[in-house]
VOFI-416769 format. One record per residue: x, y, z of N, C-alpha, C in turn; residue number from 1. Coordinates in steps of 0.2 Angstrom, whole numbers, m for minus. Layout:
VOFI-416769
+-------+-------+-------+-------+-------+-------+-------+-------+-------+-----+
|  n_xx |  n_yy |  n_zz | ca_xx | ca_yy | ca_zz |  c_xx |  c_yy |  c_zz |   i |
+-------+-------+-------+-------+-------+-------+-------+-------+-------+-----+
|     X |     Y |     Z |     X |     Y |     Z |     X |     Y |     Z | NUM |
...
+-------+-------+-------+-------+-------+-------+-------+-------+-------+-----+
//
This chain:
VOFI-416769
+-------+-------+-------+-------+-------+-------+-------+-------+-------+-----+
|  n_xx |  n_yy |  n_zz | ca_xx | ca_yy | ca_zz |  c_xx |  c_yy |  c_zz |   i |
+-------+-------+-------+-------+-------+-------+-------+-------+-------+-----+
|   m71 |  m115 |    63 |   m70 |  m118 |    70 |   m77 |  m120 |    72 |   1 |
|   m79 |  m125 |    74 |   m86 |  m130 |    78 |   m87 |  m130 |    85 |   2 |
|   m92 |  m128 |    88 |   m92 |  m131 |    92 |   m91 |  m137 |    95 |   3 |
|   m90 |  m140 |   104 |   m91 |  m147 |   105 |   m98 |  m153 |   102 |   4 |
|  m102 |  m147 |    99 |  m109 |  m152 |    98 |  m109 |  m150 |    90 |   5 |
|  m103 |  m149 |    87 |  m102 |  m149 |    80 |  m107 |  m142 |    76 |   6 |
|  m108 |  m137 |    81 |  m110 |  m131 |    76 |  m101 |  m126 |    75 |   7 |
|  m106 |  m122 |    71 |  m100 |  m117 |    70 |  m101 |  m111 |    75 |   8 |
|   m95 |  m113 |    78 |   m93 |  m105 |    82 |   m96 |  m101 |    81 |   9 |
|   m99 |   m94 |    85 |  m103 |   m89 |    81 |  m108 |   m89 |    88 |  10 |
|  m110 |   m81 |    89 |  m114 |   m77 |    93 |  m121 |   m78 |    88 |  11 |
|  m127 |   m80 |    90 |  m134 |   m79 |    89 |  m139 |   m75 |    91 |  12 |
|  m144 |   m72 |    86 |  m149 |   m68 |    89 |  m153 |   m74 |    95 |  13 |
|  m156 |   m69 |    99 |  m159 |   m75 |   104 |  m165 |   m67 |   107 |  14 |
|  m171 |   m68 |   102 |  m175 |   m62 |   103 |  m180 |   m62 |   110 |  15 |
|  m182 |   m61 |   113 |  m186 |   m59 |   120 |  m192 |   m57 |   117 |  16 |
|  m199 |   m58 |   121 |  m204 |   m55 |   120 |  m202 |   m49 |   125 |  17 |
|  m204 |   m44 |   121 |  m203 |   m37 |   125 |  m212 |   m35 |   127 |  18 |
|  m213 |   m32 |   132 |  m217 |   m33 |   137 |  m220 |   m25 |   136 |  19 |
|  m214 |   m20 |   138 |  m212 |   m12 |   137 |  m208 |   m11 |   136 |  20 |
|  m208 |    m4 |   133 |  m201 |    m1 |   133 |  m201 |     6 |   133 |  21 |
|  m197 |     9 |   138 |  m198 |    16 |   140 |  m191 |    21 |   139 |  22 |
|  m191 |    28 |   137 |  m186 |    30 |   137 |  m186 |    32 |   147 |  23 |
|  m179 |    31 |   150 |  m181 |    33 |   157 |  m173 |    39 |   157 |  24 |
|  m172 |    42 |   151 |  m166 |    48 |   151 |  m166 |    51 |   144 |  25 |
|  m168 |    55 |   142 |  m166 |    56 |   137 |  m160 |    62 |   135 |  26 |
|  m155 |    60 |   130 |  m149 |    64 |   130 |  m147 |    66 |   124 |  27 |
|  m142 |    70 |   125 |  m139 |    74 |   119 |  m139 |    68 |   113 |  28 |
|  m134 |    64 |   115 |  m131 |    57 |   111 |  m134 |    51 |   111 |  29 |
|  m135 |    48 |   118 |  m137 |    43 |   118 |  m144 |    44 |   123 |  30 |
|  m149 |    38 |   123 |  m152 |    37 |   128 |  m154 |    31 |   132 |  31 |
|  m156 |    32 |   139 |  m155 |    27 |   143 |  m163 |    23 |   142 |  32 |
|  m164 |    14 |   140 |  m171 |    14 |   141 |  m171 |    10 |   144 |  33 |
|  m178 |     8 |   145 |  m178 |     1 |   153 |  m185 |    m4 |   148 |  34 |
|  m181 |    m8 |   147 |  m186 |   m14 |   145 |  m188 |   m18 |   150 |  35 |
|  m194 |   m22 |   150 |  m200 |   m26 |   151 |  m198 |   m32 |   148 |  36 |
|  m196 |   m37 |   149 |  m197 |   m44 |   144 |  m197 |   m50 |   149 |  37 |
|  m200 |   m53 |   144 |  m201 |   m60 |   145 |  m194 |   m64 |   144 |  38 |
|  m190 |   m66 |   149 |  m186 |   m72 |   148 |  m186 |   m78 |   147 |  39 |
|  m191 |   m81 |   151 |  m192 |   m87 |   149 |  m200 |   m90 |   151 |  40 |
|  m204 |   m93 |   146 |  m211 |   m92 |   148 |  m212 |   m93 |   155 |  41 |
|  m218 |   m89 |   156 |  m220 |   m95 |   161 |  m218 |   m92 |   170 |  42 |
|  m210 |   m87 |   168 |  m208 |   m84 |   174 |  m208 |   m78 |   173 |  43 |
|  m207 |   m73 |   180 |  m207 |   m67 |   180 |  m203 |   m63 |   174 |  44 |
|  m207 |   m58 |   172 |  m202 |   m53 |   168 |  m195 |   m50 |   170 |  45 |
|  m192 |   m47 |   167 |  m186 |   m46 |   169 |  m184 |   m39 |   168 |  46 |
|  m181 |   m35 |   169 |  m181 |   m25 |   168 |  m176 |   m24 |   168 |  47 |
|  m173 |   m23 |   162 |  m166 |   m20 |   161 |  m168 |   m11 |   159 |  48 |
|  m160 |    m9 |   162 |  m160 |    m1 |   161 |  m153 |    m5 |   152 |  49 |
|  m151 |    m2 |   149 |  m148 |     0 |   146 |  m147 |     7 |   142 |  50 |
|  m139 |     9 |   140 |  m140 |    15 |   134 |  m142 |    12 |   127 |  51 |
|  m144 |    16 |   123 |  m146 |    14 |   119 |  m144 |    18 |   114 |  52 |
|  m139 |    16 |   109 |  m135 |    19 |   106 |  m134 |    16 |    98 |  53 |
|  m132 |    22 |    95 |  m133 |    20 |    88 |  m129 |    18 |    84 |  54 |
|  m125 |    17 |    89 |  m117 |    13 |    83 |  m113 |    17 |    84 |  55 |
|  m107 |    14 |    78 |  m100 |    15 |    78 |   m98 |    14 |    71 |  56 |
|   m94 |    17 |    67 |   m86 |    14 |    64 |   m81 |    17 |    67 |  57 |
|   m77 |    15 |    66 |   m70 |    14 |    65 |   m66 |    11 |    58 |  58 |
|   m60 |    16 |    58 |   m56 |    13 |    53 |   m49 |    12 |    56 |  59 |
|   m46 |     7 |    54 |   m38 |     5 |    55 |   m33 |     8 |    48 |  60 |
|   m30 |    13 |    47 |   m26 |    12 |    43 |   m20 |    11 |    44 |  61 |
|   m18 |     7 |    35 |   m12 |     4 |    35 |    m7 |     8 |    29 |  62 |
|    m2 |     9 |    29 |     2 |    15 |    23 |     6 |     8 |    19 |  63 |
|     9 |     9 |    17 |    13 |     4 |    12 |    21 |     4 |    13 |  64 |
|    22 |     5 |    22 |    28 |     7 |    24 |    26 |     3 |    32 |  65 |
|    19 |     2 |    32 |    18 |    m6 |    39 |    16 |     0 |    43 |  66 |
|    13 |     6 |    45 |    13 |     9 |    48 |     4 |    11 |    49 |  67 |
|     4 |    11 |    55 |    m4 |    13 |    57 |    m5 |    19 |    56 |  68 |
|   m11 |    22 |    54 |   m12 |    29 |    60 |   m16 |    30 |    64 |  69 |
|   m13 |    35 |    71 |   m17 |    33 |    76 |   m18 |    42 |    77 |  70 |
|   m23 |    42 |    81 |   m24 |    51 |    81 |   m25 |    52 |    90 |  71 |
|   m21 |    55 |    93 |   m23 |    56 |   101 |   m27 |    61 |   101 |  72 |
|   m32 |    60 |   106 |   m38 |    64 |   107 |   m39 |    64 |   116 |  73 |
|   m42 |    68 |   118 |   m44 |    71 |   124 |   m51 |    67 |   127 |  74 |
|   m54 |    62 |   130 |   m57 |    59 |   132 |   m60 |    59 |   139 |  75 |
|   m66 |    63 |   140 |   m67 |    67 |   147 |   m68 |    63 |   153 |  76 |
|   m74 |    58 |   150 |   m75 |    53 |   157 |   m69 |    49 |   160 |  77 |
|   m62 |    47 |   157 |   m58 |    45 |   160 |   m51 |    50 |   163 |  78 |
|   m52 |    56 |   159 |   m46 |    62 |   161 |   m41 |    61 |   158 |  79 |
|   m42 |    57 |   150 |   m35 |    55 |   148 |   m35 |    57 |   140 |  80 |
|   m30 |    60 |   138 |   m27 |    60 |   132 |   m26 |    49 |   130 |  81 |
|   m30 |    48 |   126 |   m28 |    45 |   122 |   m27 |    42 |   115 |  82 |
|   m24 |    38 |   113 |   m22 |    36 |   108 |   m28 |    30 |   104 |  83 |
|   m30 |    33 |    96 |   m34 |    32 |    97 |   m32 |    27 |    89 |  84 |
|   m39 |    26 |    85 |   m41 |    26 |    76 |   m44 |    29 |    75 |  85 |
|   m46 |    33 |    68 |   m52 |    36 |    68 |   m58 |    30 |    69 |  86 |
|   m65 |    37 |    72 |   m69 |    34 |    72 |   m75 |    38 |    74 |  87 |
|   m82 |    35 |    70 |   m89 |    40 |    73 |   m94 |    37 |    73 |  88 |
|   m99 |    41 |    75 |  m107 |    37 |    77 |  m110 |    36 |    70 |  89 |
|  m112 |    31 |    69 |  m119 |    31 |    64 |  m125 |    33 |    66 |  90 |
|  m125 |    41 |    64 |  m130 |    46 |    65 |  m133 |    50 |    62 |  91 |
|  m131 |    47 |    54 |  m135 |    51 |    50 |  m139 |    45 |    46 |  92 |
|  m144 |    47 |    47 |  m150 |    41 |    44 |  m148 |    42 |    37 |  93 |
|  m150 |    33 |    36 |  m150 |    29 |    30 |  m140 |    29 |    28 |  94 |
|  m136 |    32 |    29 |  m131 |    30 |    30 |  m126 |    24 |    30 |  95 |
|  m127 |    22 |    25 |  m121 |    15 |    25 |  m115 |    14 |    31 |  96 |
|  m115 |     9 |    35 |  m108 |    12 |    39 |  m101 |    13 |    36 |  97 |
|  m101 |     8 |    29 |   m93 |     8 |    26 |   m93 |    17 |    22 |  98 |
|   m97 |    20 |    22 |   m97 |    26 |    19 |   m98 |    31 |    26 |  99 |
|  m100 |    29 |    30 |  m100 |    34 |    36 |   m91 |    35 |    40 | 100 |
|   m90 |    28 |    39 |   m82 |    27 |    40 |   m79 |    31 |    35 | 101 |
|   m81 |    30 |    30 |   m75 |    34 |    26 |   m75 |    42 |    26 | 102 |
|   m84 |    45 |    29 |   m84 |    51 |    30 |   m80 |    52 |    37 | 103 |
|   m81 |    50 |    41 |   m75 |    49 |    47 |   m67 |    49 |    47 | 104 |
|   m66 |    46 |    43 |   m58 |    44 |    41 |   m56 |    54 |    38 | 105 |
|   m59 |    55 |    35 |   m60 |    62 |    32 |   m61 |    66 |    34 | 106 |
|   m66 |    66 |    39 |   m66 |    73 |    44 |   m61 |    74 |    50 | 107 |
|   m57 |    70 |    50 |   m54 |    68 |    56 |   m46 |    69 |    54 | 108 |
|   m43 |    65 |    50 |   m37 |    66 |    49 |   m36 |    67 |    40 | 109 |
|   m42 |    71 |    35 |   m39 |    72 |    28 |   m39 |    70 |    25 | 110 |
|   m39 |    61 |    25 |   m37 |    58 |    22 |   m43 |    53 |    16 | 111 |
|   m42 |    51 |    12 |   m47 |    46 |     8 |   m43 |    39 |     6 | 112 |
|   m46 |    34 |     8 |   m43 |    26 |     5 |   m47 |    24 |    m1 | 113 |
|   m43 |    23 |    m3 |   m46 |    18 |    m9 |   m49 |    11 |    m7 | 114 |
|   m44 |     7 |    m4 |   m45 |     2 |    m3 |   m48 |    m1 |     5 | 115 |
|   m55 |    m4 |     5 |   m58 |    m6 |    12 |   m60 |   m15 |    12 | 116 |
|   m59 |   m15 |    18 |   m62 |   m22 |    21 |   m64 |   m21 |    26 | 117 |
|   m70 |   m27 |    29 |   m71 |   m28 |    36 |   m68 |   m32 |    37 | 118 |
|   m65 |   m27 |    44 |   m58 |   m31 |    51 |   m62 |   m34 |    54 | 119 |
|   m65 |   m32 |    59 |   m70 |   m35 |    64 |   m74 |   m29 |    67 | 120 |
|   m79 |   m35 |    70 |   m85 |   m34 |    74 |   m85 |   m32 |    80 | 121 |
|   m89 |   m28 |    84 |   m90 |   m30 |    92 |   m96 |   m25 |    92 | 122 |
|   m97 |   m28 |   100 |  m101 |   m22 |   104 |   m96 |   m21 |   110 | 123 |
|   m97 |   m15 |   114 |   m92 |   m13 |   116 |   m93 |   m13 |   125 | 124 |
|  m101 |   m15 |   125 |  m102 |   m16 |   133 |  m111 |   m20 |   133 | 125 |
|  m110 |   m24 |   129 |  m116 |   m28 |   129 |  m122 |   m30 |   137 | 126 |
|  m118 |   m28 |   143 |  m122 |   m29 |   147 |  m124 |   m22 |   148 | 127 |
|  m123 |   m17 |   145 |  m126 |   m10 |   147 |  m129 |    m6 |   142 | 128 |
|  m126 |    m7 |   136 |  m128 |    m3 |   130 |  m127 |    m7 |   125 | 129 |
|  m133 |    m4 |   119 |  m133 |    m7 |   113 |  m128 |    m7 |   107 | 130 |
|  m122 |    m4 |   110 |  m116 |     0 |   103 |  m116 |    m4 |   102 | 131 |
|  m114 |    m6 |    94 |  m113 |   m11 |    88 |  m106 |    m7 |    87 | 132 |
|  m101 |    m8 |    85 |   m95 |    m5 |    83 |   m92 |    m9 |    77 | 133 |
|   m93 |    m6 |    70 |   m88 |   m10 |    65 |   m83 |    m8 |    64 | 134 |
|   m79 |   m11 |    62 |   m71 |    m8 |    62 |   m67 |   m10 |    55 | 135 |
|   m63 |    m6 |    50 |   m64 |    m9 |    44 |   m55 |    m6 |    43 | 136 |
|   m53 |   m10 |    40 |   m46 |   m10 |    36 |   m44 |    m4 |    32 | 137 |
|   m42 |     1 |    31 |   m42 |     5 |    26 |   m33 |     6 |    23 | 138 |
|   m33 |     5 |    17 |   m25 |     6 |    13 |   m25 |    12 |     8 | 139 |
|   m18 |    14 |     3 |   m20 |    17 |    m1 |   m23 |    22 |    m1 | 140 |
|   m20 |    27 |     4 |   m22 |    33 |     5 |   m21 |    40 |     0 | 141 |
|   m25 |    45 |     1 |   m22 |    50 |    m1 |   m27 |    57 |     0 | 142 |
|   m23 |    63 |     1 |   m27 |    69 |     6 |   m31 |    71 |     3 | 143 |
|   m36 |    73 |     6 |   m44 |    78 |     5 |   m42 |    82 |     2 | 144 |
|   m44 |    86 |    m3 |   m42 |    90 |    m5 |   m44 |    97 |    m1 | 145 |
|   m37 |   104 |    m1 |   m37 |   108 |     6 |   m44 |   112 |     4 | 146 |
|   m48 |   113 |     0 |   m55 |   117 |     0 |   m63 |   112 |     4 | 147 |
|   m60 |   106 |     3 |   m65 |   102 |     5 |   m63 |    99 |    13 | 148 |
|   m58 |   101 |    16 |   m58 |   100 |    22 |   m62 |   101 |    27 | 149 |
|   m63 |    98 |    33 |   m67 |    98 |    38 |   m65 |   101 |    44 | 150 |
|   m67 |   105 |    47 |   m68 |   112 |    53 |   m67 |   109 |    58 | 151 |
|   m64 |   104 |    62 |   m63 |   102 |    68 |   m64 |   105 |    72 | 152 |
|   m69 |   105 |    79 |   m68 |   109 |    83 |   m71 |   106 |    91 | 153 |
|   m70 |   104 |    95 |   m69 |   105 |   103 |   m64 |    98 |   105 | 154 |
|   m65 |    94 |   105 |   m59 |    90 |   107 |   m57 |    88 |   102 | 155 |
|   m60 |    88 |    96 |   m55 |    85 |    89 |   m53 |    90 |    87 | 156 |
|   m53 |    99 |    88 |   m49 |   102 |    87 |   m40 |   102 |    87 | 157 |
|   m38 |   100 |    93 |   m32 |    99 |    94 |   m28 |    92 |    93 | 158 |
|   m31 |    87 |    91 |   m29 |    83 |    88 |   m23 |    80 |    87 | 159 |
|   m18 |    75 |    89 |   m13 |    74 |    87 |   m14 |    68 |    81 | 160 |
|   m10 |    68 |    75 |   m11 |    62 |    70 |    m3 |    58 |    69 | 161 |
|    m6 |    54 |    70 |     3 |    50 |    69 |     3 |    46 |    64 | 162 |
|     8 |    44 |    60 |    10 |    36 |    59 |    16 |    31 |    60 | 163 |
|    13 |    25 |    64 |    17 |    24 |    70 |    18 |    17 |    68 | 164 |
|    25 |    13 |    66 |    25 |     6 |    67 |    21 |     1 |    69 | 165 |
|    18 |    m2 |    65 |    11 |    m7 |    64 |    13 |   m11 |    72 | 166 |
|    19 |   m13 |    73 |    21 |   m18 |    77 |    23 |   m15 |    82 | 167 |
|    24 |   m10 |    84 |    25 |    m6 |    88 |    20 |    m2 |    91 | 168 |
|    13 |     0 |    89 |     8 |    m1 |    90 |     3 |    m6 |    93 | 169 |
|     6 |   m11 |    90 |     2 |   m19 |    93 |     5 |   m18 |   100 | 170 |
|    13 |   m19 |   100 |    17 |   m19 |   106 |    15 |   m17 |   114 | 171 |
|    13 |    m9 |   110 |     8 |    m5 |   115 |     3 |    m7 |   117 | 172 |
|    m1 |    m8 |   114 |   m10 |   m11 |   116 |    m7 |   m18 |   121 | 173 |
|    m3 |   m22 |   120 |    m2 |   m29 |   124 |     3 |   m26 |   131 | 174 |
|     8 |   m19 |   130 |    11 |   m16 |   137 |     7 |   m13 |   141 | 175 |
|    m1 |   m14 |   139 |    m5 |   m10 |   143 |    m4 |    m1 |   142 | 176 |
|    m3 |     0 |   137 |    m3 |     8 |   135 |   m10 |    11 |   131 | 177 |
|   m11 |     6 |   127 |   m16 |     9 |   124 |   m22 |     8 |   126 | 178 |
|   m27 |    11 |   126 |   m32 |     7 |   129 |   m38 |    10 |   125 | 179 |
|   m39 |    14 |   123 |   m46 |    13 |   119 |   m49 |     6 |   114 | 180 |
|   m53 |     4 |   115 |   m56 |    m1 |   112 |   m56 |    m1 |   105 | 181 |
|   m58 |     3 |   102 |   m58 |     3 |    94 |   m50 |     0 |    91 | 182 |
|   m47 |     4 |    97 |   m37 |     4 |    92 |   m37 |    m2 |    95 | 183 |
|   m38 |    m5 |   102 |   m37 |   m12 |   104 |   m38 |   m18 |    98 | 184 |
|   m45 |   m16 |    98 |   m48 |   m23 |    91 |   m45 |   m23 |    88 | 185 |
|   m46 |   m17 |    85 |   m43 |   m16 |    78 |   m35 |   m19 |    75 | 186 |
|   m32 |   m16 |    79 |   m23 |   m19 |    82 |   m23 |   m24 |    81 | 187 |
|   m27 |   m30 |    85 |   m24 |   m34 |    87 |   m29 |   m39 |    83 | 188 |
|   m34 |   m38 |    80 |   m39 |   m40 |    74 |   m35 |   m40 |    67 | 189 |
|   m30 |   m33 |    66 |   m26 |   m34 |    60 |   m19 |   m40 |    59 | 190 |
|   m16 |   m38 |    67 |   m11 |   m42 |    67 |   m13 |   m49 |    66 | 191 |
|   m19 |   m53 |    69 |   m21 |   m58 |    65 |   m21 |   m59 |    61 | 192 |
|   m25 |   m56 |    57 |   m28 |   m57 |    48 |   m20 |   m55 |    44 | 193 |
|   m16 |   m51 |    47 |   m10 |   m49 |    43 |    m7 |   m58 |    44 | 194 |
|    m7 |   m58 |    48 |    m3 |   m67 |    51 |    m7 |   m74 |    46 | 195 |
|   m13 |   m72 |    42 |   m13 |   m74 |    40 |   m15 |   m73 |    34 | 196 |
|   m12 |   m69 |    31 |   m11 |   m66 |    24 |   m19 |   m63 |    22 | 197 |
|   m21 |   m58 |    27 |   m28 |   m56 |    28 |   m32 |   m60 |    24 | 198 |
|   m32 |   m65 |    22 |   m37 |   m70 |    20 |   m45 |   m69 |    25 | 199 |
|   m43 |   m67 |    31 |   m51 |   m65 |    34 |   m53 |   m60 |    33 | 200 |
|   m52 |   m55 |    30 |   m54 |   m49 |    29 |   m62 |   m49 |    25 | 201 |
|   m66 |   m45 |    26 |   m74 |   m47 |    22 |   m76 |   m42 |    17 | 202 |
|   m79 |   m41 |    14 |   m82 |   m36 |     7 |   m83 |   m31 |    13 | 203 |
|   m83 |   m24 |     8 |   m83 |   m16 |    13 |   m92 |   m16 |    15 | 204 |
|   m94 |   m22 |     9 |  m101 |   m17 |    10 |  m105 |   m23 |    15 | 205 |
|  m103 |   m28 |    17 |  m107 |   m35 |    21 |  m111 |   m31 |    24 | 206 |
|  m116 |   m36 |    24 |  m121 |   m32 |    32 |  m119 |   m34 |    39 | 207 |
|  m122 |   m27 |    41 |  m118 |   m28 |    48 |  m124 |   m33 |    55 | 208 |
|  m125 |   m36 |    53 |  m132 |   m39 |    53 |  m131 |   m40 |    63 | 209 |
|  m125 |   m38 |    66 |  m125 |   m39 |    72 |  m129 |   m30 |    75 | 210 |
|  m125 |   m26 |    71 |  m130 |   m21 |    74 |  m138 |   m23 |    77 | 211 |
|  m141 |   m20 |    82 |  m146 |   m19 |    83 |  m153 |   m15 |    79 | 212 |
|  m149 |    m9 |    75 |  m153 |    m7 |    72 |  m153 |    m6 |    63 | 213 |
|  m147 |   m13 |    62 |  m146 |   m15 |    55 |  m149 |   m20 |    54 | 214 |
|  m151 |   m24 |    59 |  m151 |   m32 |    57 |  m160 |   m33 |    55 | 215 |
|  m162 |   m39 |    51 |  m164 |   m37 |    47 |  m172 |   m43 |    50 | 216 |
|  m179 |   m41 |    52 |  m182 |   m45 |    55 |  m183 |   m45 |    61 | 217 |
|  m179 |   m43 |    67 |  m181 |   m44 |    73 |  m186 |   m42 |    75 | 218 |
|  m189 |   m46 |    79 |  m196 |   m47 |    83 |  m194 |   m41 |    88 | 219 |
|  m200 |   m38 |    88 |  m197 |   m32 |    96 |  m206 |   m34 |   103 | 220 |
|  m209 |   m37 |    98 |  m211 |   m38 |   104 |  m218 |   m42 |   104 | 221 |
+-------+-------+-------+-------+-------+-------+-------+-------+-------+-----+
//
């Protein structure tokens, strides 16, 4: 697709001379920092607070019977059991995401794919925080093996695992049931590319060149 002045559709970096940059919270998980930059020559600087956060995968499974898996999980800032994908931070340095996904898909519900693609991209709150979240297709499963499993324990200990009609899932995210963001895209990312014979699906290992702290050159200041 192009735009009206004949480019191709498509979000661009658009780098800032950064002025300062301070941590003003630091946290378990994430931190809060407040940058200094320059918007446009010439005028005042400009001071944004954001979290500054390391990322994301996600993986979407599909079984060869149409069926997702979704895992419900306990979610404190909102007070809701929901329904979710697997899914975790990129938090271990030098970490590939598509291998961090897979370690995730594994600690979470047992499982291992063989077969991966990238579904789609996002960030998840670009006006407030820097998550990058990739999200990747997985098929062609089969269990961890029970010595190699993974200790689950404070909210992912109790864990529910389902597999749940691909379309019946979708159904849910558009009745306003599901609401976590990752199972959102991801649903509604597959049901696309499923509609058109995943033809959009991308190699496992693409750079994720949208991230913040993958992308490769940026100027910081």
């Amino acid at each position: 697709m192009t735009t009206t002045d004949g480019g191709v559709l498509g979000d661009s970096l658009s780098p800032r001379r950064l002025l300062s940059s301070q941590t003003v919270y630091d946290g378990r998980i994430w931190d809060v920092v407040q940058d200094t930059f320059e918007f446009t020559p010439g005028n005042e600087p400009l001071v944004r607070d954001y979290i500054e956060h390391p990322g994301a995968v996600a993986v979407l499974v599909l079984n060869d019977a149409d069926e997702v898996l979704l895992i419900n999980q306990y979610r404190h800032p909102v007070r809701m059991n929901l329904w979710e994908i697997p899914a975790g931070l990129l938090d271990v340095a030098g970490e590939p995401p598509h291998l961090a996904a897979a370690r995730e898909l594994a600690e979470e519900t047992d499982l291992i794919a063989a077969d991966w693609s990238v579904l789609v991209d996002l960030f998840l709150s670009p006006g407030s925080s820097s998550e990058a979240i990739r999200i990747y297709l997985a098929r062609t499963t089969r269990p961890v093996p029970a010595e190699q499993r993974h200790q689950r324990t404070d909210e992912e200990a109790d864990m529910a695992v389902a597999w749940v009609p691909f379309d019946d899932a979708v159904a849910a995210v558009l009745a306003g049931r599901i609401h976590n963001p990752s199972a959102v895209a991801g649903l509604l990312a597959a049901a696309a590319s499923r509609a058109g014979g995943y033809a959009s699906l991308r190699p496992v290992d693409e750079a994720f060149e949208a991230h913040p702290r993958l992308r490769s050159g940026e100027p910081r200041a």
